[in-house]
C-alpha positions in Angstrom: 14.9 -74.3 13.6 11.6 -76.1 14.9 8.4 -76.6 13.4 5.4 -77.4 15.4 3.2 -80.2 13.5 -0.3 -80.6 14.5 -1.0 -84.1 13.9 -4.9 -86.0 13.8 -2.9 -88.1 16.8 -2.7 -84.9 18.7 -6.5 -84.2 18.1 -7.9 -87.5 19.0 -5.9 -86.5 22.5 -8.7 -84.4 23.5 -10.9 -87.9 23.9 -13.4 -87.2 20.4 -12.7 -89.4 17.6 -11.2 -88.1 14.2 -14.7 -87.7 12.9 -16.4 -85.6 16.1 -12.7 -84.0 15.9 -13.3 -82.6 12.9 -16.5 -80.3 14.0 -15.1 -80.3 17.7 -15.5 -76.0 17.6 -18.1 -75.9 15.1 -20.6 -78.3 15.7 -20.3 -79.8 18.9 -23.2 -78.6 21.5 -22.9 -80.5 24.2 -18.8 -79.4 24.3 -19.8 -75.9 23.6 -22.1 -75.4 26.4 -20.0 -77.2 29.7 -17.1 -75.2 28.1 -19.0 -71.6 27.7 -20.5 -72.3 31.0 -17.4 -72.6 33.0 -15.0 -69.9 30.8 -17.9 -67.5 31.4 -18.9 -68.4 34.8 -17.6 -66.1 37.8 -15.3 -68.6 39.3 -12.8 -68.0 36.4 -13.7 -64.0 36.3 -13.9 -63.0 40.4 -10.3 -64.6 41.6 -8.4 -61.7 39.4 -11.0 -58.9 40.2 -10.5 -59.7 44.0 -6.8 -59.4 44.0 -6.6 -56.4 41.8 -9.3 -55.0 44.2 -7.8 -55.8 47.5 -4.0 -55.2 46.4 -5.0 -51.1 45.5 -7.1 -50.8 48.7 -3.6 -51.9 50.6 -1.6 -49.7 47.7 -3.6 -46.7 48.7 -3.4 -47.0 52.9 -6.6 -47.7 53.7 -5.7 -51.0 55.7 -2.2 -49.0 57.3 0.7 -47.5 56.3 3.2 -49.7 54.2 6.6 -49.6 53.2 8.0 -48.6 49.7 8.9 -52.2 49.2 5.8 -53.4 49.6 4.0 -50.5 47.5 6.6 -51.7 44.7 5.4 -55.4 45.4 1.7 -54.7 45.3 2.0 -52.8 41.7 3.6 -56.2 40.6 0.7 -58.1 42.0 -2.1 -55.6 40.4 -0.3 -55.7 37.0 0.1 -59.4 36.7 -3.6 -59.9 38.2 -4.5 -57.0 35.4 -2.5 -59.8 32.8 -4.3 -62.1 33.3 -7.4 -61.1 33.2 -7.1 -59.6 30.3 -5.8 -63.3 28.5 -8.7 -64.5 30.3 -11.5 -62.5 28.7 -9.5 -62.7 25.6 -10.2 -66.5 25.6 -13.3 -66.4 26.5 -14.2 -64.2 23.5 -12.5 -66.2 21.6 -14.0 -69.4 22.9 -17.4 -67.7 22.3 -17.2 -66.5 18.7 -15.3 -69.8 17.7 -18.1 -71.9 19.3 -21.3 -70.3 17.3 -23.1 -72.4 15.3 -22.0 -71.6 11.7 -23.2 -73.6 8.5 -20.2 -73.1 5.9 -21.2 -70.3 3.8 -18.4 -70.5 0.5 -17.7 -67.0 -1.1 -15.1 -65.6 -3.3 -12.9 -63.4 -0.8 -10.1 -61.2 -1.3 -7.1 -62.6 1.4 -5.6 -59.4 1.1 -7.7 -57.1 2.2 -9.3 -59.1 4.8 -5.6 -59.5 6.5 -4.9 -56.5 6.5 -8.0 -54.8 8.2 -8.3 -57.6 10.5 -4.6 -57.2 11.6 -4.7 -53.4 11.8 -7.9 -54.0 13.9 -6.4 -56.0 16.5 -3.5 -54.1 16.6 -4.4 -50.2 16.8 -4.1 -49.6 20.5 -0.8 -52.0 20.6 3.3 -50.7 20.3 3.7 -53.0 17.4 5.8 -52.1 14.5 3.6 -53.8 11.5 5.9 -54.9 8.9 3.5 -55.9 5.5 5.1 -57.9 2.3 1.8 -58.2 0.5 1.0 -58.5 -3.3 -0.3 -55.0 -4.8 -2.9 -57.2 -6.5 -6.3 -59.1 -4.6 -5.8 -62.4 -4.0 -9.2 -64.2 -4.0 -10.3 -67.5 -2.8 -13.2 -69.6 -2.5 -13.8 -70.3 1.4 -16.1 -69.0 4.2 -15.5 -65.2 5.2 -16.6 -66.0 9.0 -14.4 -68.7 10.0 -11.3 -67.7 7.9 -11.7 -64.0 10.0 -11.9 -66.2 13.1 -8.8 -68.4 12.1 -7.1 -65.0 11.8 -8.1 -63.9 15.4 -6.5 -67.1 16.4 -3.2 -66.6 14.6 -3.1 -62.8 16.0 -3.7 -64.1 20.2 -0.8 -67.0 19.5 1.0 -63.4 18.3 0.2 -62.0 21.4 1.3 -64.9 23.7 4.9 -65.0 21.8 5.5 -61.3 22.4 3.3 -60.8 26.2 5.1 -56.9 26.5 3.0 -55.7 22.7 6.0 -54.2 21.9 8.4 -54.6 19.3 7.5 -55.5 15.6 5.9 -58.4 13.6 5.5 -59.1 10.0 2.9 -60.0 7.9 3.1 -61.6 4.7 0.7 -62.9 1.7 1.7 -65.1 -1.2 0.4 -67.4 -3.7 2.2 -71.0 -4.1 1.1 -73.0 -6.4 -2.8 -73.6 -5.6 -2.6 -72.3 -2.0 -2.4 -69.1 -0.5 -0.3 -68.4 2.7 -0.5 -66.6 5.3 2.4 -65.9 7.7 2.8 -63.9 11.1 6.8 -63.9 12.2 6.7 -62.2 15.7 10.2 -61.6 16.9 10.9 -62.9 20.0 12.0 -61.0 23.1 15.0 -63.0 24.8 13.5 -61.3 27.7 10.7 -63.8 27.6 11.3 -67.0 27.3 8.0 -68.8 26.0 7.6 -72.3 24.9 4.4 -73.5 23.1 1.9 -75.9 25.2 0.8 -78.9 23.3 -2.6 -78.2 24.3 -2.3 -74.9 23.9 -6.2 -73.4 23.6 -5.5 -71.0 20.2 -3.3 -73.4 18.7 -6.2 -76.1 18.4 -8.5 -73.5 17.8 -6.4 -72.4 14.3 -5.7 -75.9 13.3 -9.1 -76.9 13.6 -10.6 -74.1 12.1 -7.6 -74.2 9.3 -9.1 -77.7 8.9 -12.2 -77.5 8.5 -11.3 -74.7 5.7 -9.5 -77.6 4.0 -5.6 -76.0 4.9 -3.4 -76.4 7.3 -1.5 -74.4 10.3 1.7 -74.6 11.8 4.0 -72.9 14.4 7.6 -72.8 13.3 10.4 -71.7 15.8 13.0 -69.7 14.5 16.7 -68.6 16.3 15.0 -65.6 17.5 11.0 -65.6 16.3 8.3 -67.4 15.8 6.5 -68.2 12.5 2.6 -68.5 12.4 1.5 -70.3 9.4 -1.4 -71.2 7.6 -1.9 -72.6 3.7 -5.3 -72.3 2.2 -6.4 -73.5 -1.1 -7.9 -71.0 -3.9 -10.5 -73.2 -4.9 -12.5 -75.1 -2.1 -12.8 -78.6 -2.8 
């Protein structure tokens, strides 16, 4: 078993020193706006449009006749240009909401129940099996509802990178310890798939950071045959 540490050495690897680090997503406009403006822009969105376009106008005849071989080899091409597309709007949605200027706002909020709607939100139109092993009881801490739902979204799109097919089953579980509450997503992991974890991986930073600034931490851990997304947030902000 492997665990995945995200270290302030790690952080200072984007080029920002530990203290611009710290509000690197939140607080950073200068960042914010080069990397909105290219995420958004229509050199990342046109590429996978005009392969998915030109591949079904072949598909369908229009240019000539084609074999079954190549009618099998152009379905593959529209599905993986469909792929990524979709991870690509998916970031940049994810970019954009994590990028909003946001003053910290603390509240008293219930873990529970904002875990469970945001993950049965995510995941309605998927074919995962959700697993819960939550307390029958609220568990309420002092933090900001906006970021901690967007720390969530983070957690759930690292879900969604481990298991690329939305099928099979993940598990979500809630529990106190000690003066923390944590949050954990273990997403089994489909040997069909081989998939490694990026040290600059876009939602990784993204969670940590966000994690961060809610004074917790985050972590990956790999297991024999999943992949555990952690993070530990204190009850009482401090």
């Amino acid at each position: 078993m492997a665990t995945i540490e995200i270290s302030d050495d790690w952080l200072q690897s984007t080029g920002l020193s530990p203290e611009e680090a710290k509000d690197y997503l939140l607080n950073y406009p200068v960042m914010a706006e080069i990397c909105l403006y290219y995420m958004t822009s229509t050199v990342i969105r046109t590429p996978p449009n005009s392969i998915i376009g030109h591949a079904r106008v072949m598909l369908n005849g229009i240019e000539g006749p084609i074999t079954e071989r190549q009618s099998e080899d152009l379905r593959l091409i529209i599905h993986s240009a469909e792929f990524l597309f979709e991870h690509l709007s998916n970031f940049i949605n994810m970019v954009s909401s994590v990028f909003k200027r946001h003053t910290l706002y603390l509240n008293s909020i219930d873990v529970k129940e904002i875990v469970t709607s945001t993950v049965r939100s995510a995941t309605q139109n998927c074919k995962y099996g959700i697993e819960y092993h939550i307390p029958d009881s609220s568990l309420i801490i002092q933090s900001d509802q906006i970021l901690f739902e967007r720390l969530l979204a983070g957690m759930l799109q690292i879900t969604k990178q481990v298991r690329p097919t939305c099928e099979g089953a993940i598990a979500v579980s809630i529990e106190q310890t000690g003066s923390d509450i944590k949050i954990s997503i273990l997403v089994a992991h489909d040997p069909k798939y081989p998939f490694e974890f990026s040290s600059h991986d876009p939602f990784v930073f993204m969670a940590h950071s966000l994690a961060k600034e809610l004074k917790g931490d985050f972590r990956i851990i790999q297991q024999e045959d999943s992949w555990q997304i952690v993070t530990s947030l204190p009850v009482q902000y401090e």
